[in-house]
N, C-alpha and C positions, 0 to 999 in steps of 0.2 A: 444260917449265916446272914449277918448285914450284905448290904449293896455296899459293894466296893470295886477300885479298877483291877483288883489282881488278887490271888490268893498263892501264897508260897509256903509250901509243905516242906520241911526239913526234916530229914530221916537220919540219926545216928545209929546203926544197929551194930551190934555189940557177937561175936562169936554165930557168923554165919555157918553153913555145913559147908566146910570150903571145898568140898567136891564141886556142890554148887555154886560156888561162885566164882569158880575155875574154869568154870564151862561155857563158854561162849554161846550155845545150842541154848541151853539153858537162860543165858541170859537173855537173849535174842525170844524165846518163848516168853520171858517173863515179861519184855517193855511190850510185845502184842497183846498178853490176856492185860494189864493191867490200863492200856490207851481203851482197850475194849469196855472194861471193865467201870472203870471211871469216865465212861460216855464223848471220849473225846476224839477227833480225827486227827492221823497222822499226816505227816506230810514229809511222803517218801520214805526210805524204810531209815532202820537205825544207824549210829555210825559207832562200832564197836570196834574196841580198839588194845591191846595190850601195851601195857607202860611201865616206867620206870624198873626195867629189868635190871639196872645197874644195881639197885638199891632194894634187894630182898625184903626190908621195913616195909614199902611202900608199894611194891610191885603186884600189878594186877590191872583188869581189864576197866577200862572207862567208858561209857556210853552217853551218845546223847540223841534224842527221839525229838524232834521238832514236831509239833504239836502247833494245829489251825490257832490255839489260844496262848501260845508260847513254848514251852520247854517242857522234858526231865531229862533229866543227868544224873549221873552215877560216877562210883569210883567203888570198887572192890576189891580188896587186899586179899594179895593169896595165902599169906603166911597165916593169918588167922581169925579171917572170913569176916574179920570187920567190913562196913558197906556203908556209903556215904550217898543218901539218894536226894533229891530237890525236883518238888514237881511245882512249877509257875504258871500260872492260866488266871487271863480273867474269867475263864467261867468256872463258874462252882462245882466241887466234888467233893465228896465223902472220902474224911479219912479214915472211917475204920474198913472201910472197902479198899484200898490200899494196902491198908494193917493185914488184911486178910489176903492180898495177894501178896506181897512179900513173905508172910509168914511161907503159903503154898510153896514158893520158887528158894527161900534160901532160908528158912529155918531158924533167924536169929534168936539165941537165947534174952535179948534185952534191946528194947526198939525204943529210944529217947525220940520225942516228937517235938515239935519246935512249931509252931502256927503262926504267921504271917500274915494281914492282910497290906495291902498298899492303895493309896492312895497320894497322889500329889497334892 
């Protein structure tokens, strides 16, 4: 990768194993192996959360993992394991080490990638 001030990974993943992505335990495992994983330090633990219970479409757990080099977040739909992830750091990581720790934790049949860098 060039030198830049930020790298932003956008994850659309398509028919997660919605047991897993149901699972708070589970999730809560996955943002520790994947901060571990993509060499990055957390800062304090995750803040996970169940939402939009009104609205069965939409409803499911949100997360977000403050990272020394910025963010990830997530959104997880229960009805049918769709997963919406965003990892932002200026420092550099690998996305197929990503790709491979998502795969591990929710199983999506079809993972659309989106690569960003930024710069002012």
């Amino acid at each position: 990768m060039a030198e830049y001030w930020g790298y932003h990974l956008v994850l659309d993943c398509k028919g997660c194993d919605t047991k897993k992505v149901t699972s708070r335990d589970n999730i809560y495992d996955f943002i520790k192996i994947l901060v571990k994983e993509i060499d990055m330090k957390a800062y304090k633990e995750p803040m996970i959360e169940h939402f939009a219970t009104h609205n069965p479409d939409a409803a499911g757990f949100s997360f977000v993992q403050l990272i020394e080099t910025s963010s990830i977040t997530g959104h997880l739909v229960d009805k049918n394991g769709d997963a919406y992830i965003d990892i932002f750091s200026c420092k550099e990581f690998e996305i197929e080490t990503v790709k491979k720790v998502l795969d591990k934790f929710f199983t999506p049949k079809k993972i659309k990638v989106t690569f960003l860098t930024r710069q002012a």
